[in-house]
C-alpha positions in Angstrom: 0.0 0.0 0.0 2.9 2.4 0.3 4.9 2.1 -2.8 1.0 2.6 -4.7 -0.1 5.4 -2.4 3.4 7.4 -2.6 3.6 7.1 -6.3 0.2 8.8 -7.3 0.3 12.3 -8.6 -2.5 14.7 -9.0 -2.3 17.4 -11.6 -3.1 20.5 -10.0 -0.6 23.6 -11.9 -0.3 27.6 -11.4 -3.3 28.3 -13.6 -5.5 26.1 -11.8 -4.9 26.7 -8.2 -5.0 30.9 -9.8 -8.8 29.8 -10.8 -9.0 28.0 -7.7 -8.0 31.4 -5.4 -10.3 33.8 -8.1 -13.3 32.2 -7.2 -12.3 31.6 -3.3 -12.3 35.6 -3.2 -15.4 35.9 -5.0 -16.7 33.4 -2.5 -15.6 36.1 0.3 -16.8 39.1 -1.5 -20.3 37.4 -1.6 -19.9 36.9 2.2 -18.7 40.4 2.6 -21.9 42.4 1.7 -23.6 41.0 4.3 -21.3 41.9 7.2 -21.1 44.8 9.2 -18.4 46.7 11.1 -19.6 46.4 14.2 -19.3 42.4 14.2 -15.5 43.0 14.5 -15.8 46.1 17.1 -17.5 43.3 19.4 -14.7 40.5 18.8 -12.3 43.3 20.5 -14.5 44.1 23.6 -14.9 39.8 23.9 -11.7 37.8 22.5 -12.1 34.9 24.2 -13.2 33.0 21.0 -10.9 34.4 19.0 -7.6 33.5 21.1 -9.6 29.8 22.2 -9.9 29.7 18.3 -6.3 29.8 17.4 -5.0 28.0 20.1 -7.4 25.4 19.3 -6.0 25.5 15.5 -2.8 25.2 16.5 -1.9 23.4 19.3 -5.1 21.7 20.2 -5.7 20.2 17.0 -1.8 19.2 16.2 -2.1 17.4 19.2 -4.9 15.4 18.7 -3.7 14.6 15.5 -0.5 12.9 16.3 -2.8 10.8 18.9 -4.6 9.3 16.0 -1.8 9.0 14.0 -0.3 7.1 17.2 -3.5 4.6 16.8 -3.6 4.3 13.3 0.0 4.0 12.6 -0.6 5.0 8.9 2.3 4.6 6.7 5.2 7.6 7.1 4.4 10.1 3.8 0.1 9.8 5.3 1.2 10.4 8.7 2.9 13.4 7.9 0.7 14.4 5.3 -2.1 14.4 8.5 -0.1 16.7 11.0 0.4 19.0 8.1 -3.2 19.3 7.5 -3.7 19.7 11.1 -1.5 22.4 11.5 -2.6 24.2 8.3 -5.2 27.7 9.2 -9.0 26.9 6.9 -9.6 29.4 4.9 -12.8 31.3 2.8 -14.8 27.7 2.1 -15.3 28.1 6.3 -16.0 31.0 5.9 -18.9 30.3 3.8 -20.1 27.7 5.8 -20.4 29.6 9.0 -22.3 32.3 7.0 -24.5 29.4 5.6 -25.1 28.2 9.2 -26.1 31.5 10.2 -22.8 31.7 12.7 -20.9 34.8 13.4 -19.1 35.4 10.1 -16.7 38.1 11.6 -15.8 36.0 13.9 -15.2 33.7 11.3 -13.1 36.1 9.0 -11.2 37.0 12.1 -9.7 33.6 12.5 -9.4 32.9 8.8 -7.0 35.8 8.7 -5.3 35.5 12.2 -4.7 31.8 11.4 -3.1 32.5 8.1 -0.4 35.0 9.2 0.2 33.0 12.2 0.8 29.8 10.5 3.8 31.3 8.9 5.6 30.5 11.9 3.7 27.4 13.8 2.9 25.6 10.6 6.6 24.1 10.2 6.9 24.4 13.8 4.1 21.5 14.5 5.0 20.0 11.5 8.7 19.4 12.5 7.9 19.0 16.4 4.6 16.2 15.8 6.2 15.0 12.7 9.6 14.0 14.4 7.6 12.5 17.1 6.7 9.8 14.7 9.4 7.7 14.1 8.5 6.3 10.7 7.6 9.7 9.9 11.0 11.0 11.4 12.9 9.4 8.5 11.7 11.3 5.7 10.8 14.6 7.7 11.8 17.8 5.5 12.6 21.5 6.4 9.3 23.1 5.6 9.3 27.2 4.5 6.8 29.6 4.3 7.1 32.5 2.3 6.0 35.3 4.7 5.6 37.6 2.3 3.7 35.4 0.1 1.3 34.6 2.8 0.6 38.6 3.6 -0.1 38.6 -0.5 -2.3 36.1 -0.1 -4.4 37.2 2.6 -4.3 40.2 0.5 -6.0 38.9 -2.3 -8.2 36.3 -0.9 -9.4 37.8 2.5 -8.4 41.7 2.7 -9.7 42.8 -0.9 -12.9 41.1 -1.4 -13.9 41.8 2.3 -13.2 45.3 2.3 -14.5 45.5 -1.6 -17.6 44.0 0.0 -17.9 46.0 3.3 -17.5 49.4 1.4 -20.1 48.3 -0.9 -22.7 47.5 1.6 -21.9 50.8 3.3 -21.9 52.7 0.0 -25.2 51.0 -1.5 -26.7 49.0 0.8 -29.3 48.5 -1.8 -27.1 47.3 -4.6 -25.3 45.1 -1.9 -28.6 43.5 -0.8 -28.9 42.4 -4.7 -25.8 41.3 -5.2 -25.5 39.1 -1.7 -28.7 37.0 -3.6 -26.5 36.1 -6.2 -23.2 35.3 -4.8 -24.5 33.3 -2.1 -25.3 30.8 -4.4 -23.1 32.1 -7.7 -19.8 32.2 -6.4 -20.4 28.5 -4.5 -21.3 27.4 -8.1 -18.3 28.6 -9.1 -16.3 27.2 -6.7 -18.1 23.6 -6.9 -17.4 23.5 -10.7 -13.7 24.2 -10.4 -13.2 21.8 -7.8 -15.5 19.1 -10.1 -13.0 19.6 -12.9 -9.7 19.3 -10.8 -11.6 16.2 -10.0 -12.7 14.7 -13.3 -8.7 15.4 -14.2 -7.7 13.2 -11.6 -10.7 11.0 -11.1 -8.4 7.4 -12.1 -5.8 9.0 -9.1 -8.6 9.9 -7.0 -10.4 6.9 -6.9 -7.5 5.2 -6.6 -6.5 7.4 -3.0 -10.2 7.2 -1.6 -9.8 2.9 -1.3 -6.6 3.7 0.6 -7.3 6.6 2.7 -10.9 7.4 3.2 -11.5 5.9 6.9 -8.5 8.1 8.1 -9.3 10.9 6.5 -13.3 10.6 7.7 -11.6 9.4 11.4 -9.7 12.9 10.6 -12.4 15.2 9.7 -14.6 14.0 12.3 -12.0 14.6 15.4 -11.1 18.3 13.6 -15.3 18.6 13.9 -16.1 17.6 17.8 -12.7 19.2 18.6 -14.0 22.7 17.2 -17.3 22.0 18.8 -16.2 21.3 22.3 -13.6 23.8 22.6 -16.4 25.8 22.0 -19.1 24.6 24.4 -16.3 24.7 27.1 -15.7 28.3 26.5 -19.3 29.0 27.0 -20.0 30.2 23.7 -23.6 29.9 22.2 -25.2 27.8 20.0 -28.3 29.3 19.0 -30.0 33.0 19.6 -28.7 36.1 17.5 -25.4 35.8 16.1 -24.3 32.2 17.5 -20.7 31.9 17.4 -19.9 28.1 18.3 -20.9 27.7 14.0 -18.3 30.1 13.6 -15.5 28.3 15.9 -16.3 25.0 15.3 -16.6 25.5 11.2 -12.7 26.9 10.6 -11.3 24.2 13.1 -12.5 21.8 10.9 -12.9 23.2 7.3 -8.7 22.4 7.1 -9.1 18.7 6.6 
C-alpha cells in the first residue's frame, strides 16, 4: 500500500490553483456584503473566541492529531501528510459555511486571517515537532518554509480585498449590496463547486484510486477536527443558537482544514 499510495500524482498547476484562489475571493466578496463593522468592534471588547480559536488550531488540534496518527499508525508520507493538514489555518470555504449556518461570520473572517499570518511560523513548527515525534515519519521529515511575504499577499488577495470591496459596498449602496448578496451566495459557491468538479474529473483514475486507501482516516480525521472545534467551544461557554451564535463560527474553521 505504500509504494501505490506514494507514487500517485495529481495534476493540480499555477493556472489552476489561480482559478481555484479567483473564485475563493469571490466566495468572500459574496460573504462580505452582508457583514457589518460592528461584528468586529464586538470580537475586540470579547476575545475569548478568538484567542480559544487559534489556540485550538494550532496546538489543540496538532495534538490530537499525532494521537490518532499514534492509533492508526498509517504509513510515514500519510502520517505526515495528517499533522500538516492539522497544522494548516481553513480558509474562505469556512467562511462560507459559517455564513450558511447563520454563525458569526466576523468572527469567522477574524480567525481565517489570524490563522493564516500566524501559521507562517507554527505551521513548520508542528510540523517538525509532531512530525519527528513519529518515528517512521522522522525518517523522511523535510525543512518546511513559508514564504511570509507570500502569505501577507495572499491574505491580501483572498481575504483583505474582497472583504473590504464587499464591506464598502454595503456601506456605499446598501441597496445594490442586498442584490448582489442574492446572487453570490449561491453564484460564487457554483463557481467554486465546478472548479473543484473539474480538478476532480482530471484526476478521477488518481482519486479513486486514494479514496480505497485513505478514506476511513481521512473521515476518522475530519470527524476529530469537527467535535474538537465544537467542544472547545461549548467549554468556552459560547452559544449555540439565539442572534449571532458563534460556536458555528469556531467549530466550522477548526475543521474546514481537513
Amino acid at each position: 500500500m505504500e509504494v501505490q499510495f506514494d507514487q500517485l500524482r495529481i495534476a493540480f498547476d499555477s493556472d489552476s490553483l489561480f482559478a481555484l484562489n479567483c473564485a475563493l475571493a469571490l466566495v468572500m466578496f459574496g460573504i462580505a456584503l452582508d457583514i457589518r463593522v460592528s461584528g468586529f468592534r464586538s470580537l475586540l471588547k470579547s476575545p475569548r473566541a478568538l484567542c480559544g480559536g487559534v489556540a485550538c488550531q494550532f496546538f489543540l488540534l496538532p495534538l490530537l492529531t499525532f494521537l490518532l496518527v499514534l492509533w492508526l499508525q498509517p504509513q510515514p508520507s500519510f502520517a505526515l501528510g495528517m499533522i500538516l493538514v492539522a497544522a494548516c489555518p481553513g480558509g474562505n470555504v469556512s467562511n462560507f459555511m459559517t455564513h450558511l449556518a447563520g454563525g458569526n461570520t466576523e468572527l469567522s473572517v477574524s480567525l481565517t486571517a489570524i490563522a493564516t499570518l500566524v501559521a507562517v511560523v507554527m505551521t513548520p513548527l508542528n510540523l517538525a515537532f509532531w512530525g519527528g515525534q513519529y518515528a517512521p515519519a522522522g525518517q523522511i521529515l523535510q525543512q518546511v518554509h513559508i514564504n511570509p511575504m507570500e502569505m501577507v499577499q495572499l491574505v491580501g488577495f483572498l481575504l483583505a480585498l474582497p472583504l473590504l470591496a464587499g464591506m464598502g459596498l454595503r456601506r456605499l449602496r446598501p441597496g445594490l449590496a442586498r442584490s448582489l448578496a442574492r446572487y453570490f451566495r449561491g453564484g460564487s459557491l457554483l463557481f467554486f463547486i465546478v472548479l473543484v468538479g473539474i480538478a476532480v474529473w482530471k484526476d478521477h483514475s488518481v482519486l479513486a484510486q486514494a479514496l480505497g486507501l485513505v478514506f476511513g482516516m481521512v473521515l476518522l480525521h475530519n470527524l476529530l477536527a469537527l467535535a474538537t472545534g465544537f467542544l472547545t467551544g461549548k467549554a468556552l461557554g459560547l452559544r449555540i443558537s439565539g442572534p449571532s451564535p458563534w460556536r458555528p463560527a469556531f467549530k466550522i474553521p477548526v475543521w474546514a482544514f481537513c
